[in-house]
C-alpha positions in Angstrom: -8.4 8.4 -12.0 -6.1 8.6 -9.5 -7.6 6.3 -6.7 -6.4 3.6 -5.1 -9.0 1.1 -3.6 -12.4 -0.3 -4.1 -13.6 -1.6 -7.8 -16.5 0.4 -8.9 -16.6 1.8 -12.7 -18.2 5.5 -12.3 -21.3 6.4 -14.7 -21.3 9.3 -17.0 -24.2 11.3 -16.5 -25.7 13.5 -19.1 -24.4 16.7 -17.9 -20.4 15.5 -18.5 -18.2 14.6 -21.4 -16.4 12.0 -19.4 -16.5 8.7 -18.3 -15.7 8.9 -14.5 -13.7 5.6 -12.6 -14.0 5.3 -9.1 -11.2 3.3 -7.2 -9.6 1.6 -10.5 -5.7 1.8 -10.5 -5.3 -0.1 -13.4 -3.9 2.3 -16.5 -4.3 -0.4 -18.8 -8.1 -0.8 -17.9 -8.9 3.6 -17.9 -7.1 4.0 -20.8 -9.0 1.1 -22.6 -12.2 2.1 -21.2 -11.7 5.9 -22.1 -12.1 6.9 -18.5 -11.2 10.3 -16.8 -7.7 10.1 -16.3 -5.0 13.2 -15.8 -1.5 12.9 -18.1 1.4 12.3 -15.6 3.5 10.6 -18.4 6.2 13.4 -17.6 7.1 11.0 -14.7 8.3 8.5 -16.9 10.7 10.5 -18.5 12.0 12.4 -15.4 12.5 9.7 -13.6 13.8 8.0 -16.4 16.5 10.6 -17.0 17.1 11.1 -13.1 19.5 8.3 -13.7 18.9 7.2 -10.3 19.4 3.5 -9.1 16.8 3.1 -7.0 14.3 5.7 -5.8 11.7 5.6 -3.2 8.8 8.1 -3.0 6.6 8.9 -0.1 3.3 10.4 -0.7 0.2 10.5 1.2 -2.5 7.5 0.6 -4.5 7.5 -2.7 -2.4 10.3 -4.0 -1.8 8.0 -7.5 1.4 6.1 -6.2 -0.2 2.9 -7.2 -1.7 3.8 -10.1 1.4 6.0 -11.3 3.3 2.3 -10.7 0.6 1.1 -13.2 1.8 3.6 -15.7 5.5 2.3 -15.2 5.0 -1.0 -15.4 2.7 -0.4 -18.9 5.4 1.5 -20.1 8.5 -0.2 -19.2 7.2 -4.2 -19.4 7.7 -7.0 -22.4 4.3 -8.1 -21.3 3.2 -4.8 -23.1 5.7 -4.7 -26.1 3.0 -4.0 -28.2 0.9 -1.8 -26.6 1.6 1.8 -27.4 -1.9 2.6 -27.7 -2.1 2.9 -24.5 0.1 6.2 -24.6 -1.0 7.3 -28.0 -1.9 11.4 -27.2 -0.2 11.9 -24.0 2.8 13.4 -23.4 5.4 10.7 -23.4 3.9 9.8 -26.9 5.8 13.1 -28.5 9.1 11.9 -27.9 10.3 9.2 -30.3 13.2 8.3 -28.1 10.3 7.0 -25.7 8.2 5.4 -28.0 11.4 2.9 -28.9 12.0 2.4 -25.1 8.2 1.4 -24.2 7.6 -2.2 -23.6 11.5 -3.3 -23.9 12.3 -4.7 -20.2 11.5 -7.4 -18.0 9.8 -6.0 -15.3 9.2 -7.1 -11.5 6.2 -5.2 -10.0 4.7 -6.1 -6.9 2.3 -4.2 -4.1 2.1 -5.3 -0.3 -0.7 -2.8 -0.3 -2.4 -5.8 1.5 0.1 -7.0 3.7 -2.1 -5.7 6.9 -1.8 -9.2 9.6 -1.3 -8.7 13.0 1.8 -11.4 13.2 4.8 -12.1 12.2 4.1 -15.6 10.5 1.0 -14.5 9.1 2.7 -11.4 7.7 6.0 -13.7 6.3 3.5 -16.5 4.7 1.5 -13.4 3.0 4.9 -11.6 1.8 5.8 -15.2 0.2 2.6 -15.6 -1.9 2.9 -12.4 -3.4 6.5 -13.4 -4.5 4.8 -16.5 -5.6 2.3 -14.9 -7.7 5.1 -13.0 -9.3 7.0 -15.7 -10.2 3.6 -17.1 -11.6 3.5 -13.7 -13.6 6.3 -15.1 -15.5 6.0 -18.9 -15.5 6.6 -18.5 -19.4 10.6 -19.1 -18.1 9.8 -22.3 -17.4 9.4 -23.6 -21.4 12.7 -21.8 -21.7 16.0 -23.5 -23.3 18.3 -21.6 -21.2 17.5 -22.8 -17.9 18.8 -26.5 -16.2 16.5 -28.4 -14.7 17.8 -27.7 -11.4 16.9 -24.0 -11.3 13.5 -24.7 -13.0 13.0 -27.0 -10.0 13.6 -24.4 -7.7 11.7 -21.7 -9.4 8.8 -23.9 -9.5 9.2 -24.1 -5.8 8.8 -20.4 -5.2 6.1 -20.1 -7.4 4.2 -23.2 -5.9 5.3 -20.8 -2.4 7.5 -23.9 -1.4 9.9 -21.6 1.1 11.2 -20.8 4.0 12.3 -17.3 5.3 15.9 -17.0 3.9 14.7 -18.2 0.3 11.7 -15.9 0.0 14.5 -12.9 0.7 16.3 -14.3 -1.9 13.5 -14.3 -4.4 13.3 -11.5 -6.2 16.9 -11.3 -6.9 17.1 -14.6 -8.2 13.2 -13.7 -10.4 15.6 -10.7 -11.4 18.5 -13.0 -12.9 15.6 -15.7 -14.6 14.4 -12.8 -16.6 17.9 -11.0 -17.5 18.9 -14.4 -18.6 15.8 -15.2 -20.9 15.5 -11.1 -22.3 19.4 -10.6 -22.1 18.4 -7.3 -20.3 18.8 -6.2 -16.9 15.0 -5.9 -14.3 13.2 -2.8 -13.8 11.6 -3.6 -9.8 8.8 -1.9 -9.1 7.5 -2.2 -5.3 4.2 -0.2 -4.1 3.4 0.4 -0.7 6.4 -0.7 0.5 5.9 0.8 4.3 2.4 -1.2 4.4 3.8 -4.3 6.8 6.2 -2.2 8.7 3.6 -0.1 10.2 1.4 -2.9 10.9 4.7 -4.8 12.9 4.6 -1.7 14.9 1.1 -1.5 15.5 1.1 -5.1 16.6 4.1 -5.6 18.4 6.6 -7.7 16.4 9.2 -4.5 14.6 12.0 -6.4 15.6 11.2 -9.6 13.9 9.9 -8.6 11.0 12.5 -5.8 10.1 15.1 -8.2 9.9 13.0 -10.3 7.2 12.2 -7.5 5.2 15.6 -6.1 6.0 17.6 -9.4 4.1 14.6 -9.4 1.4 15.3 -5.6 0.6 19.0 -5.7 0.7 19.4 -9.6 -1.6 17.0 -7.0 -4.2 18.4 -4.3 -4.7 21.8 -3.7 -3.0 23.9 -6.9 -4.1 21.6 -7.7 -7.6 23.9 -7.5 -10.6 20.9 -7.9 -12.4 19.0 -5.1 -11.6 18.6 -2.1 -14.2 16.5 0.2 -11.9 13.8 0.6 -9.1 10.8 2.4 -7.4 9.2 1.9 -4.0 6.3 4.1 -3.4 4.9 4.2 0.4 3.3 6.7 2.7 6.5 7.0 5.1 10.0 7.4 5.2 11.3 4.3 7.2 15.0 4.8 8.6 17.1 4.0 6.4 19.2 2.6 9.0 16.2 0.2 9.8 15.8 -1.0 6.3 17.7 -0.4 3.9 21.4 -0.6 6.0 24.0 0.0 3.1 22.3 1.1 0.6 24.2 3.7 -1.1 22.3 3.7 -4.3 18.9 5.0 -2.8 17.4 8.4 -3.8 14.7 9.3 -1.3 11.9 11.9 -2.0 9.3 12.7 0.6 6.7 15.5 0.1 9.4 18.3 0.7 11.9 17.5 -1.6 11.5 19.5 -5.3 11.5 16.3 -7.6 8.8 15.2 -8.9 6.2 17.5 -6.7 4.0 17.7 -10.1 3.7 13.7 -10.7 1.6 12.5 -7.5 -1.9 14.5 -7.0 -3.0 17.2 -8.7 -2.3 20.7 -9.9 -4.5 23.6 -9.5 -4.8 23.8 -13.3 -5.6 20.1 -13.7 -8.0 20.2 -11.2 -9.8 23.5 -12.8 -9.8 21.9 -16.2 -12.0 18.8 -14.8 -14.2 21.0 -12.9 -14.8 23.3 -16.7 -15.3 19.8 -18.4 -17.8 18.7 -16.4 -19.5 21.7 -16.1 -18.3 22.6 -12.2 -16.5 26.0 -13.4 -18.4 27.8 -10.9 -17.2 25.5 -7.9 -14.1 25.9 -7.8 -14.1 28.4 -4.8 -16.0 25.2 -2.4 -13.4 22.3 -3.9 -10.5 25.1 -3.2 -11.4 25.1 0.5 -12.2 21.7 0.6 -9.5 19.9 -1.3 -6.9 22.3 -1.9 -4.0 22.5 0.3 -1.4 20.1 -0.2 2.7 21.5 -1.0 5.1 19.3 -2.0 8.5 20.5 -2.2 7.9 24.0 -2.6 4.8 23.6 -5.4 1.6 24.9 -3.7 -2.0 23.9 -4.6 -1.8 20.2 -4.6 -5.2 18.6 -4.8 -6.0 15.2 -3.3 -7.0 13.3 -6.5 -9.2 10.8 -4.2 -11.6 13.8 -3.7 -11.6 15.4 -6.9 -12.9 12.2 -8.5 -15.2 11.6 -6.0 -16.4 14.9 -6.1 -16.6 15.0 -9.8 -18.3 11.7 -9.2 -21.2 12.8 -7.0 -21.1 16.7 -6.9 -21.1 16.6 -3.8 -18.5 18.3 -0.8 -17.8 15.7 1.3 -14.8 14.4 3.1 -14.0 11.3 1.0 -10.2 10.9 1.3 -10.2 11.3 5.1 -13.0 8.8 5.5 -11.2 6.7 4.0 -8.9 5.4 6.9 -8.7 4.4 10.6 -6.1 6.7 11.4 -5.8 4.1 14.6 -2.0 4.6 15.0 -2.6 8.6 14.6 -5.3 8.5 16.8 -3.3 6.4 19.8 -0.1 8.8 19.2 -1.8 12.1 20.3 -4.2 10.5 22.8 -1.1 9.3 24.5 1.3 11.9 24.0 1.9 15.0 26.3 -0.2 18.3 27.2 2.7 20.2 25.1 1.7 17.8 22.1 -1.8 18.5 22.8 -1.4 22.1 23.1 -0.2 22.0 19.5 -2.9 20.6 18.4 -4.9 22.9 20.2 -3.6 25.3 18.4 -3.5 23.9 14.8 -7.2 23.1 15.5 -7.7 26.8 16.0 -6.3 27.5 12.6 -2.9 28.5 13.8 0.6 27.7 12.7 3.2 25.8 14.8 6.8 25.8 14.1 8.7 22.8 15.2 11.7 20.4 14.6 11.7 16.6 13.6 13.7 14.2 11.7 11.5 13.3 8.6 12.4 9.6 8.5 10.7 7.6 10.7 11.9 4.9 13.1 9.0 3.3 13.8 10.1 1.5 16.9 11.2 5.5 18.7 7.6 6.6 17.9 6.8 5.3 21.6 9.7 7.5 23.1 10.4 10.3 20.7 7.4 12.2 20.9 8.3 14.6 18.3 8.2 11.9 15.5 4.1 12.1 15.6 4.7 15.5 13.2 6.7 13.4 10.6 4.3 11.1 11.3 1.4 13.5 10.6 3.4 15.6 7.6 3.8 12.6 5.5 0.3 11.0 5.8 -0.9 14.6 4.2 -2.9 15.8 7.4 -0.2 18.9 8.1 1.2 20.9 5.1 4.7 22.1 5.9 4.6 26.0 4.2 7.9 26.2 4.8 11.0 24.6 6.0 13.7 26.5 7.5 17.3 25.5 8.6 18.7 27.1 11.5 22.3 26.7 13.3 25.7 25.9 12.2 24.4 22.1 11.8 21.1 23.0 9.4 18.7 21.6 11.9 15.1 21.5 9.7 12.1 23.6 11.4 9.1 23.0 9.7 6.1 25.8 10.0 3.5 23.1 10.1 -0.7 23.8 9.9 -3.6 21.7 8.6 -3.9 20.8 5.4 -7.5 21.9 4.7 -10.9 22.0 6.0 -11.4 17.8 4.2 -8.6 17.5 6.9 -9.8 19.4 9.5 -12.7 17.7 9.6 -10.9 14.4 10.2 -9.1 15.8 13.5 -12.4 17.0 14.8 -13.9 13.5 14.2 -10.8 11.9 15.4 -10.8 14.2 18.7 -14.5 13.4 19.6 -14.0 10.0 19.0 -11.4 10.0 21.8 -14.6 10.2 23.8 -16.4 7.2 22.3 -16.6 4.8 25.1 -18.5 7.4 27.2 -19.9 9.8 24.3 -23.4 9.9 26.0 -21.9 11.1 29.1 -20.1 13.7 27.6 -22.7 15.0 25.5 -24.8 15.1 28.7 -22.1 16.9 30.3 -21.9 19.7 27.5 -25.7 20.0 27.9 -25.7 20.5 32.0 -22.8 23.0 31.3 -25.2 24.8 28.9 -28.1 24.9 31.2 -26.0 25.9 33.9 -27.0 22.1 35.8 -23.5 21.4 38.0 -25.0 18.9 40.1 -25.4 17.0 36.3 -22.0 18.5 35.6 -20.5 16.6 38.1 -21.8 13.3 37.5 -21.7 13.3 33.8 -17.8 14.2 34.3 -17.0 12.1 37.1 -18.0 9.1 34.3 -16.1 10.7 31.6 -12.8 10.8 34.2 -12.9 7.6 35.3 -13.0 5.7 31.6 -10.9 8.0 29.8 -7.9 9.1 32.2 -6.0 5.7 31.6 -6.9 6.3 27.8 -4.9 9.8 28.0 -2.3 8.9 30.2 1.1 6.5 29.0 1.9 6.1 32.5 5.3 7.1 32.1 5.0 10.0 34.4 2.7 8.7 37.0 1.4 9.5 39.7 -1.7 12.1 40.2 0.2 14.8 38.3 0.2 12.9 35.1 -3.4 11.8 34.4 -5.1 15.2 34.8 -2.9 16.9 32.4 -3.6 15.1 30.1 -6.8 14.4 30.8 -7.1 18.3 30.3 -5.9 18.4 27.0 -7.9 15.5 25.6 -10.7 17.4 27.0 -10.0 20.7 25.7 -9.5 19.1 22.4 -12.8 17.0 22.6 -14.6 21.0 23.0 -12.6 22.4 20.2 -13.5 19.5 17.8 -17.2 19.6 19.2 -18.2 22.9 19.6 -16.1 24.8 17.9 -18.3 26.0 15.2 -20.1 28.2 17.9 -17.7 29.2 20.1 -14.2 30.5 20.2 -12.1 28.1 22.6 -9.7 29.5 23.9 -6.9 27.6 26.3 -4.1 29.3 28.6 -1.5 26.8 30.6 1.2 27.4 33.5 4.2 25.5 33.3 3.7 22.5 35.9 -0.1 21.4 37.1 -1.3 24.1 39.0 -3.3 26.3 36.5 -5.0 25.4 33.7 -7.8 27.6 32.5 -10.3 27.3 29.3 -12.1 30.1 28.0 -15.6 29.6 25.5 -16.6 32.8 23.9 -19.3 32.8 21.9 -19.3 33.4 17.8 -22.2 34.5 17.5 -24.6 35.2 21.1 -28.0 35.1 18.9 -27.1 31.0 19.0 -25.8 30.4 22.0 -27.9 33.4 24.1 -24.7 35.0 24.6 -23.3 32.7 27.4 -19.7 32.8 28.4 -17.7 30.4 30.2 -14.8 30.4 32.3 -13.0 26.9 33.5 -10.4 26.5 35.5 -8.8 23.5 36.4 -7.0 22.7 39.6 -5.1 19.8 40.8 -5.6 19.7 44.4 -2.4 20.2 46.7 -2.8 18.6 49.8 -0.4 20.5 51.9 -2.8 23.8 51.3 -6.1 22.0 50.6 -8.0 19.5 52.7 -10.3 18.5 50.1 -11.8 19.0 46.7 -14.2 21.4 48.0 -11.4 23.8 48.9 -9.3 23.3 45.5 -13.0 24.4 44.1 -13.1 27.5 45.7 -9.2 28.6 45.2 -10.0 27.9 40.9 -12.5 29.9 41.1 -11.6 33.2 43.5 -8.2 33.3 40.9 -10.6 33.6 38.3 -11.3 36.6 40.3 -8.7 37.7 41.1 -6.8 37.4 38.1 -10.1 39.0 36.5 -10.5 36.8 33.3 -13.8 38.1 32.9 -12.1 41.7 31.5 -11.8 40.3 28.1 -15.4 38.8 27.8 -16.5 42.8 28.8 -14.5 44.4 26.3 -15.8 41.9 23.5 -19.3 43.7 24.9 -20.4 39.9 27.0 -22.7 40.8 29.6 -21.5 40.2 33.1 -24.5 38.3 34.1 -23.7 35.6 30.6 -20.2 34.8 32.0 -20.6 31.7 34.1 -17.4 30.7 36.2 -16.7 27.0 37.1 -13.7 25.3 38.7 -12.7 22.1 38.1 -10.9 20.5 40.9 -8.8 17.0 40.6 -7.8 14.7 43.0 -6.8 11.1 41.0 -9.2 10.0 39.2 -11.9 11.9 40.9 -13.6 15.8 39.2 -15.7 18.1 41.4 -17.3 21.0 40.2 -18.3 23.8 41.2 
């Protein structure tokens, strides 16, 4: 099916009529082992018939990309020439224009799915093997007639990955005039998970190096290459073009918003139903909606992750599969370190709400650090936000994208992802959620006082210093952490002041049977020391404005008891909490 790691061949139990395979991208191997597999042959021929040179698709991990590249390079390859069987009853099959095409080019297809090292060298010496095992791919060139001695030498040296730098770039254009040569046709490339080493330069600190490596490799391929006929690149982001691919005028790019080919990565609705009736699941579909449904590309709703499906199909069970399924590290580190407004958005798209903002969808991976913004791209393209619609506004067509979480799978990664954040001092904040609940501030204190002091410097960039910075976010991280942790039993509810004087978090119960119908009320203060001489003081103003400003008056309309509304300001000097 359409999965994209691990090597284990699913059973068939009694109650199904198909053989289900988990984590096998191979089309050669499900359609020769009769396995579960969804017809996306119609991606052949529209891509096919696009006419476009070369085209690079962005889709969110384990969404088919590599096993759609599968179906490509079994389609389009000499190496299967004779191998129409493996197309016999699906769609492509009907059209005899396509049957004469199949197996009759020479075909380059590569992944640097595993190009994951955390240097440059390491990354360059890895890039070169797989070029190396391509070339071995096709070491039949080397019997050959047509070739001098010379250039055998020299493709013998890439193969035996005998290279430095500025002859791996050149690789794959030279592979692609061996094989024109020998089949007297022009190279399909093929190139899967293309984006893989550029997000680990970033993560690890050597962009600049590396981009101009891949940079030369990418340009030598497929922007000066007489001999190439066509290509795809498949990957989870957009990378600048300006970054990569610097004068390429021949590249078509489609991310998840653009129209083409929104029906050839995941799956439909209708696809999805028709597994769920084969195997006997008709009456689930309700659950694996919630659960799995959610995804819009271009303007097609009710995408399904195909990870999930197959998994569920697999086990029967509802489970978050594809969002186990990754670290999300760089996510993770983006919105721990960004700003309270960042935060507040999440906030609010953890609440179930919809936020409308403005990005460029390519991403500059080296900007992510000062363009806070670029965390949404960031987040629409890896599948965790659906964009339900995308409006332009202003002479100049700026893009604002009405953004919310994908679906409750999703959702549930976020609220694992947010309590994480707390890791290094989960005990303390568990013990703090418990002395809030049994109304212990004397425990309250002390459990919060250790959460401060780890976690501040794990919120806060240091870009805007100073005391101001830290407890803002520091609050957000925080209000996140409750949202993600107890927000199957209350209603969080969070109200900010521009600047750091007020911030205020409200927890109303869902239902007061669980939670003996206890309230609460936080405010948070950063102290000011030209009104308040200590923390004690910045105490007491937090809580007389939750007087004042009578917060409680919403708790009594929803019918709360006075006496189950429990008040408690926070007060922050530094690093330091008091409570009260």
């Amino acid at each position: 099916m359409r999965s994209e790691e691990g090597n284990r061949e699913g059973r068939a139990g009694e109650h199904m009529n198909l053989k289900i395979s988990i984590g096998s991208q191979d089309f050669a191997f499900l359609r020769e082992h009769n396995c579960f597999l969804v017809d996306k042959t119609d991606f052949i021929k529209k891509w096919w018939e696009s006419g476009d040179a070369v085209t690079l698709i962005t889709r969110p991990r384990r969404f088919g990309k590599t096993l759609n590249m599968s179906m490509l390079n079994c389609f389009f390859s000499r190496q299967y020439e004779h191998r129409g069987d493996l197309f016999e009853g699906l769609n492509i099959w009907s059209d005899l224009k396509y049957r004469n095409i199949q197996g009759s080019y020479p075909v380059i297809y590569l992944s640097f799915a595993d190009v994951k090292q955390d240097c440059y060298g390491d990354t360059v010496q890895k890039i070169r093997h797989i070029i190396g095992d391509t070339y071995r791919q096709h070491r039949y060139l080397l019997d050959a007639l047509c070739f001098t001695e010379a250039e055998k030498h020299q493709f013998t040296k890439v193969m035996n990955c005998e290279m430095d730098d500025v002859t791996a770039q050149d690789a794959l254009k030279n592979l692609s005039y061996y094989l024109h040569h020998y089949w007297r046709k022009r190279t399909i490339f093929l190139l899967d998970e293309y984006d893989t080493p550029m997000q680990e330069a970033y993560v690890h600190g050597y962009w600049n190096e590396f981009i101009n490596f891949i940079r030369g490799l990418f340009n030598s391929a497929l922007k000066t290459n007489p001999y190439l006929e066509r290509a795809v690149m498949t990957g989870i982001t957009r990378v600048s073009k300006e970054s990569v691919f610097s004068d390429l005028n021949n590249l078509k790019v489609i991310t998840i918003t653009s129209e083409e080919y929104a029906d050839c990565f995941g799956f439909t609705e209708e696809e999805v139903f028709a597994a769920l009736k084969q195997t006997g699941l008709e009456d689930k579909k309700t659950d694996v909606k919630e659960w799995y449904d959610g995804f819009i590309f271009g303007s097609l709703h009710d995408i399904y992750n195909p990870w999930s499906i197959t998994n569920y199909l697999d086990t029967r069970k509802l489970q978050p599969f594809w969002a186990s399924t990754s670290s999300n590290s760089l996510v993770s580190r983006l919105i721990q370190t960004a700003s309270g407004e960042i935060k507040e958005r999440m906030e609010e798209l953890l609440q179930g709400r919809q936020i409308v903002v403005t990005f460029d969808e390519q991403i500059v991976f080296d900007q992510l650090g000062r363009n806070e913004n670029a965390i949404w791209s960031l987040l629409l393209a890896s599948g965790y936000l659906k964009a339900e619609q995308v409006e332009y506004r202003g002479l100049i067509r700026e893009p604002w994208y009405h953004l919310s979480i994908t679906n409750l799978e999703t959702a549930s990664m976020f609220s694992g992802m947010f309590k994480g954040w707390f890791g290094m001092t989960q005990t303390s904040y568990n013990r703090f959620v418990k002395a809030l609940f049994q109304g212990d501030v004397d425990a309250m204190n002390y459990y919060m006082n250790e959460v401060s002091v780890a976690t501040f410097s794990f919120f806060d960039t240091g870009k805007e210093g100073g005391k101001h910075s830290e407890p803002e976010r520091f609050y957000h991280g925080f209000v996140l952490g409750l949202l993600a942790d107890q927000a199957e039993q209350y209603e969080i509810r969070s109200n900010r002041e521009s600047g750091f004087g007020r911030y205020d978090v409200m927890m109303i119960p869902k239902n007061q049977k669980n939670t003996d119908g206890l309230a609460f009320i936080l405010e948070f203060k950063v102290r000011n020391p030209g009104k308040e001489k200590s923390l004690e003081e910045t105490v007491q103003t937090a809580l007389e404005q939750i007087e004042t400003k009578q917060y409680d008056a919403e708790l009594l309309a929803r019918g709360i008891e006075k006496e189950r509304i429990r008040h408690y300001g926070f007060a922050f000097d530094g690093k330091q909490v008091l409570i009260g």
